[in-house]
C-alpha positions in Angstrom: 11.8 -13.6 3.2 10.3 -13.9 6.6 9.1 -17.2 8.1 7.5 -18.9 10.8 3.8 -19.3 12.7 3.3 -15.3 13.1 4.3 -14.3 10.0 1.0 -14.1 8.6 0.1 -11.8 11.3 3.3 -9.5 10.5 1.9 -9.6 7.4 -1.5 -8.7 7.7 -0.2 -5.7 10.4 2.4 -4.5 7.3 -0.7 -4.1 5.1 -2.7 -2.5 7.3 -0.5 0.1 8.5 0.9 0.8 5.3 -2.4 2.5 3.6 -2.6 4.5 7.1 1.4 5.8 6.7 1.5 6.5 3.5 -2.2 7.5 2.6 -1.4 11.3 3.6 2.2 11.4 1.7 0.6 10.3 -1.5 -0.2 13.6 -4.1 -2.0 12.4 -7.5 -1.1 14.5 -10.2 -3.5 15.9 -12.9 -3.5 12.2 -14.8 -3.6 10.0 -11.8 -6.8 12.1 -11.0 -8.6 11.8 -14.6 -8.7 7.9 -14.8 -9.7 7.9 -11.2 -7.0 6.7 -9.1 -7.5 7.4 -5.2 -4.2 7.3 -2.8 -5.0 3.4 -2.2 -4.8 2.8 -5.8 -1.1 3.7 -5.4 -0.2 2.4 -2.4 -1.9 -0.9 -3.3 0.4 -0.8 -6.8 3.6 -0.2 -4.2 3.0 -3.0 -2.4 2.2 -5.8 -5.3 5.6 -4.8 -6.8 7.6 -5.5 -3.7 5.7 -8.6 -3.1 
């Protein structure tokens, strides 16, 4: 993947950004909701799969 002395900062800008994009465009259904998942929950499981 990416390399180099800034990618740590790419990388913690990605992360950051990321919950803020996709926060709003995330809709729990019923399930999601009953064990207590919040948005982050699944944009946090999004992001460990591509990593």
């Amino acid at each position: 993947m990416w390399s180099g002395p800034l990618f740590p900062l790419i990388e913690m800008i990605f992360d950051a950004m990321t919950f803020l994009i996709l926060r709003h465009r995330i809709i729990l259904n019923f399930e999601a909701e009953r064990q207590g998942m919040k948005e982050d929950d699944v944009i946090q499981k999004l992001i460990d799969k591509i990593k």
